[in-house]
C-alpha positions in Angstrom: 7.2 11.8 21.6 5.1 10.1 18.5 1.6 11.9 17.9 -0.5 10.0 16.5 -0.3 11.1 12.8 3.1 10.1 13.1 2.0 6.8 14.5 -0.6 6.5 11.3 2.6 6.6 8.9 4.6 4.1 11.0 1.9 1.6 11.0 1.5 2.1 7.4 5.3 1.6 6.3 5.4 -1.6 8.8 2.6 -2.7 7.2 4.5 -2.7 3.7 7.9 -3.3 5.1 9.9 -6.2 3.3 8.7 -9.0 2.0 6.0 -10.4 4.2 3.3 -9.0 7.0 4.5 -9.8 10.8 1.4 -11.2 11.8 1.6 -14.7 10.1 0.2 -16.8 12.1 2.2 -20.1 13.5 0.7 -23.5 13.2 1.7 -26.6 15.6 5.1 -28.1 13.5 4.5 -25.1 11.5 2.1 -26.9 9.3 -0.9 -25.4 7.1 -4.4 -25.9 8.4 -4.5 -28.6 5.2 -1.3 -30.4 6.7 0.9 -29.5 4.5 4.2 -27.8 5.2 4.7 -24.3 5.8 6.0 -23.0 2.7 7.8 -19.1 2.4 8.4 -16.7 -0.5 11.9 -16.6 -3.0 13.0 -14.9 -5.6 15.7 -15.7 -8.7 16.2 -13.6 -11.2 13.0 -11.7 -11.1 10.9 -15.0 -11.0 9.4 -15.8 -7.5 8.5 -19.3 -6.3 8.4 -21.1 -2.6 11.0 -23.0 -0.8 9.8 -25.2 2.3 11.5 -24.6 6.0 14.6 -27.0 4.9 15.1 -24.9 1.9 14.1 -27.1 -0.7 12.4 -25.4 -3.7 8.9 -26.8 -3.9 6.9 -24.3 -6.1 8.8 -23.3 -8.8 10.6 -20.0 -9.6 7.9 -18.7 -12.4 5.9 -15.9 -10.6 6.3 -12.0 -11.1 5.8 -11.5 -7.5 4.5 -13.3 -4.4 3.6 -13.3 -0.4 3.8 -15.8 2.0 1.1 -18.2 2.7 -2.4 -17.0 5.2 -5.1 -19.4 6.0 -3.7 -21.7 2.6 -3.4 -19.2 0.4 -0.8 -17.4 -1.4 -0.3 -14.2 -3.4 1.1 -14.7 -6.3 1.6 -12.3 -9.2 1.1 -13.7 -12.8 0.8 -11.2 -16.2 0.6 -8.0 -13.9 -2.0 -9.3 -11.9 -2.5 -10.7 -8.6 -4.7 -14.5 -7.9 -4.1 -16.8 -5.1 -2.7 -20.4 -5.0 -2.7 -22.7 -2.7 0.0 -25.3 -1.3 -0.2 -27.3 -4.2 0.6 -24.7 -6.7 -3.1 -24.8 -8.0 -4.3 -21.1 -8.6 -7.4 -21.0 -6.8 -8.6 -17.4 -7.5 -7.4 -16.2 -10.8 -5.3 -12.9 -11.5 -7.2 -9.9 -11.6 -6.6 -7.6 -9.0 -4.7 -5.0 -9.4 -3.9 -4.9 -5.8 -4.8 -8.0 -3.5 -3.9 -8.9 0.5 -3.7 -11.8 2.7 -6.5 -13.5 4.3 -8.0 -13.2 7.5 -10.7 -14.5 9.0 -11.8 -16.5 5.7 -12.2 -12.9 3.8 -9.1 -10.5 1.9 -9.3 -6.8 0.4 -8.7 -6.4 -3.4 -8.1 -3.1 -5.2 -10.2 -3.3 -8.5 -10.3 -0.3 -11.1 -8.6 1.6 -8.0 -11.5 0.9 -5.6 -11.3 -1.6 -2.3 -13.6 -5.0 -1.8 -13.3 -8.1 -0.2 -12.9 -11.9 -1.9 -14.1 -15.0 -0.2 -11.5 -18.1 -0.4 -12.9 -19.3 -3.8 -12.9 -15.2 -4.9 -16.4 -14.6 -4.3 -16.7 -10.9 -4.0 -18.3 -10.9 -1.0 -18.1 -6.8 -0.3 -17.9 -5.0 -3.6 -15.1 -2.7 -4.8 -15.9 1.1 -3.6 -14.0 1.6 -0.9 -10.5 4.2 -1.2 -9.3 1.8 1.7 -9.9 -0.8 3.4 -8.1 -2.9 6.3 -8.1 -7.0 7.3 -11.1 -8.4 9.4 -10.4 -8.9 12.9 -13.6 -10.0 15.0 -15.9 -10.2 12.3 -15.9 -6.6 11.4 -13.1 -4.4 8.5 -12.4 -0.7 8.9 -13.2 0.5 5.3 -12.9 4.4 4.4 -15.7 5.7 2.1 -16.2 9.6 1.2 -12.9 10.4 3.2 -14.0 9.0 6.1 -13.7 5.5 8.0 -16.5 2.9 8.9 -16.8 -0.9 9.7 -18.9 -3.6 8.0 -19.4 -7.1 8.7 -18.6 -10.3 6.3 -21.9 -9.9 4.4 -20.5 -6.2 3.3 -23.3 -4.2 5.4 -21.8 -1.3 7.1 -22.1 -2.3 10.6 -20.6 1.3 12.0 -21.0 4.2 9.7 -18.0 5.7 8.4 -17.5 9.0 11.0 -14.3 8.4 11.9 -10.7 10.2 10.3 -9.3 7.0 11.1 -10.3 3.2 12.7 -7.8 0.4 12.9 -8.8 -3.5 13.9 -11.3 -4.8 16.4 -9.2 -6.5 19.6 -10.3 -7.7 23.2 -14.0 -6.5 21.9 -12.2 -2.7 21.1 -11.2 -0.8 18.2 -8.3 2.6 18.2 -10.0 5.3 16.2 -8.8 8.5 15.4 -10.4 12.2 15.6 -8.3 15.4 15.0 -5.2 13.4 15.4 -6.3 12.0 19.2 -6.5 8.6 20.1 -9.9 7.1 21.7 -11.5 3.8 21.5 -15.0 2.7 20.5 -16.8 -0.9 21.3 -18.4 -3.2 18.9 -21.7 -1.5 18.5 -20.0 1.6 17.6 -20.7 3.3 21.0 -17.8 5.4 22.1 -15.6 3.5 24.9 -13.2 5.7 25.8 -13.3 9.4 24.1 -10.6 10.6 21.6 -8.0 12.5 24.1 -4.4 10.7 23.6 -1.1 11.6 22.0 -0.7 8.2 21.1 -2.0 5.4 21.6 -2.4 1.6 19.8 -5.1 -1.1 19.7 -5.7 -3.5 22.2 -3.3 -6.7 22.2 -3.2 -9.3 24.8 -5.6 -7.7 27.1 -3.5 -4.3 27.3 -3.7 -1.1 25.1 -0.7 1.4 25.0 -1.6 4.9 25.6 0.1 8.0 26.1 -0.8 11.8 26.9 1.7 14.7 27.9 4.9 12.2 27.4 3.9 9.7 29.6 2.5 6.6 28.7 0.2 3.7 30.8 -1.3 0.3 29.8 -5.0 0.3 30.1 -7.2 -2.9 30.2 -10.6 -3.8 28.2 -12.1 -1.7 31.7 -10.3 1.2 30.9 -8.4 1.1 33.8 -4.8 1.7 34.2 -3.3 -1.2 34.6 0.4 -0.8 34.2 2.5 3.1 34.6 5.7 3.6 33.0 8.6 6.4 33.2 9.5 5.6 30.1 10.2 8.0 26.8 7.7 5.3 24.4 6.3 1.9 24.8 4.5 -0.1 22.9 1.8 -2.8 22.7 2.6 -6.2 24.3 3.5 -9.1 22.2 4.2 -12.8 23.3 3.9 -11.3 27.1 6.7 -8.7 26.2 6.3 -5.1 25.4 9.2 -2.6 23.8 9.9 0.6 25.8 12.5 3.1 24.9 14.6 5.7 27.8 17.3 7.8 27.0 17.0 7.1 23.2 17.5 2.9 23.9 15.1 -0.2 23.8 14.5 -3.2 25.4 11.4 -4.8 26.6 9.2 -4.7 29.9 7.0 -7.9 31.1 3.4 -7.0 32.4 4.1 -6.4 35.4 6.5 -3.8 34.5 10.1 -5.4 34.8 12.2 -4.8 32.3 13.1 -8.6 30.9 15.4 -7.2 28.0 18.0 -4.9 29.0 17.3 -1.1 27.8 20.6 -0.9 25.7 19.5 -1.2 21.6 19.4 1.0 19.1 16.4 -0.7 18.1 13.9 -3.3 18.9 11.0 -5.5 16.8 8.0 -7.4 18.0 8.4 -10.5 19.9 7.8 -13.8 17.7 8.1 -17.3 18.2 10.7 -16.1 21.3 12.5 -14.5 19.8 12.9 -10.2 18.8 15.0 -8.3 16.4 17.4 -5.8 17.9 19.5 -3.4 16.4 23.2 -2.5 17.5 24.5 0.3 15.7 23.8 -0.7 11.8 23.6 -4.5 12.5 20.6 -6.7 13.7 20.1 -9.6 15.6 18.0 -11.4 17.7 16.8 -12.0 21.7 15.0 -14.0 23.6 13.0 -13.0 26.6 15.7 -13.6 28.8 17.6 -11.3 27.3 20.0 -13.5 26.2 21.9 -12.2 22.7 20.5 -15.7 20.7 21.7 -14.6 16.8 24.5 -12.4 16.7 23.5 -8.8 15.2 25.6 -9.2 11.6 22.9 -8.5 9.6 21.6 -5.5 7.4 17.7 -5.7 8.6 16.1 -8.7 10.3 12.6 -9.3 10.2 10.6 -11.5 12.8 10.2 -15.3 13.0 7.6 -16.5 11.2 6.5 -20.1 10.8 10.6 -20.7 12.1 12.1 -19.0 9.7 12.6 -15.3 9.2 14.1 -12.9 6.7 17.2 -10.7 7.2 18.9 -8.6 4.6 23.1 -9.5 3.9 23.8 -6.6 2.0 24.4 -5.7 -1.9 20.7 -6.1 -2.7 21.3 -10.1 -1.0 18.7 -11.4 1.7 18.2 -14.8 2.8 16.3 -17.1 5.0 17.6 -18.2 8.8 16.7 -20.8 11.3 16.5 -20.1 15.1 20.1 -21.3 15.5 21.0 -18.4 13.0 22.0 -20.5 9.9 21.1 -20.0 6.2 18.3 -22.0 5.1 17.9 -20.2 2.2 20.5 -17.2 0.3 19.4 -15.0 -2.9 23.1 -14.8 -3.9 23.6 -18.9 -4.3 19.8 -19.2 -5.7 21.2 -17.6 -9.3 
């Protein structure tokens, strides 16, 4: 069983796993919200620049660093620093931040002189930089921590809920996970207490369900705190794309919501659903699924991340990693981009 410390540290390593977040959003024809084409991420010879989903280089390699595209804008990393561009390679918010994240919800968190704030699109500091962490907006409101402690404010920069908490992940379905003396509870949006701290584990809210467990067993509870969903299982976690992963006798596979297991319990390991399709592990190789449980890429890889935008990342080995389609073909390889 995963406390929730451990759970803390998991989320934080996913969070910086790889190249690019998991939670990019997809677009109809996996275009921008300009109309453009979605564009992803690549590196040659320690220069970074973006290829578009047939491959084709179409910002230049000439970047120290750089992450994918959110809500038109880019990270890119230019004389140490980090700014934003947009689709058309115009830098749109200079580099100065020493740190810097994706958008959400029209704001991002930058670290300045070693402190958190938050930009507006144009970089606006909208929230200024005193905050020794801070997390994406997700219904209006960012967990920020202040004086060791964590608290919400609102896209003015006004603390909304006052930092009380020993930790307070993102606002879902109206709800927010906080943490108190490494217990789970939740809390609503005026900062009233929803459900008390008092789980092993648990995990925010995500399609209408939160996974929570206490004593090695673990339920799905609904925006009512209800149970809505028990499992036998060993772990579970939140639903995705109407699938959830579950472990038993040290395997994964995935559950629907009304409990039936969709994806046979038989890998090593399992990702997220995204765009149909999930990472899964056999023995050192990864692949992919779809929701009938139907082997769709062959596990050959090193590490696979999720679809994103209809392409996703896996790892070939020797330092190499490369770009696939949903059929499982390179769009993309760091060993013929020298």
């Amino acid at each position: 069983m995963i406390n929730m410390k451990s759970f803390i540290l998991l989320a934080s390593l996913i969070l910086l796993f790889v190249f690019q977040s998991c939670a990019s959003q997809q677009r109809s024809e996996y275009m921008s919200a300009s109309g453009t084409e979605a564009l992803f991420p690549v590196e040659r010879d320690f220069e970074w620049g973006f290829i578009n989903r047939s491959g084709k280089l179409v910002i230049p390699y000439k970047y120290e660093g750089a992450v994918d595209f959110s809500e038109d804008r880019a990270l890119v990393k230019k004389d140490g620093k980090w700014g934003y561009i947009n689709e058309f390679d115009i830098m749109v918010i200079s580099p100065r931040f020493e740190e810097a994240h994706k958008f959400s919800e029209g704001l991002a968190h930058v670290k300045i002189d070693g402190r958190y704030g938050y930009i507006d699109k144009v970089g606006k500091m909208v929230a200024e930089p005193e905050y020794e962490k801070a997390e994406p907006f997700s219904e209006g409101l960012a967990s920020v921590k202040i004086n060791g402690r964590w608290g919400y404010i609102d896209k003015s920069g006004r603390m909304k809920i006052q930092p009380s908490f020993e930790r307070a992940f993102s606002f879902s379905d109206g709800l927010a996970l906080i943490v108190e003396d490494g217990e789970g509870g939740f809390i609503k949006k005026s900062g009233d207490t929803f459900i008390k701290p008092k789980y092993d584990w648990a995990e925010g809210f995500s399609e209408g369900l939160a996974c929570v467990g206490s004593g090695g067993k673990y339920v799905y509870i609904d925006k009512f705190g209800e149970v809505k969903l028990k499992t036998d299982f060993e772990g579970a976690r939140h639903f995705k794309e109407g699938a959830a992963a579950v472990t038993r006798r040290g395997k994964q596979g995935f559950i629907n919501k009304s409990g039936l297991i969709i994806v046979p319990i038989e890998y090593d390991q399992v990702g997220d659903f995204s765009e149909g399709y999930a990472s899964i592990r056999v023995g050192p190789a990864w692949g992919f699924v779809n929701k009938r449980g139907e082997v769709v890429i062959e596990p050959r890889f090193q590490t696979a991340v999720s679809f994103s935008g209809g392409l996703a990342i896996v790892e070939l080995g020797n330092g190499e990693w490369a770009y696939i389609d949903r059929k499982g073909e390179f769009v993309w390889r760091s060993d013929t981009a020298k």
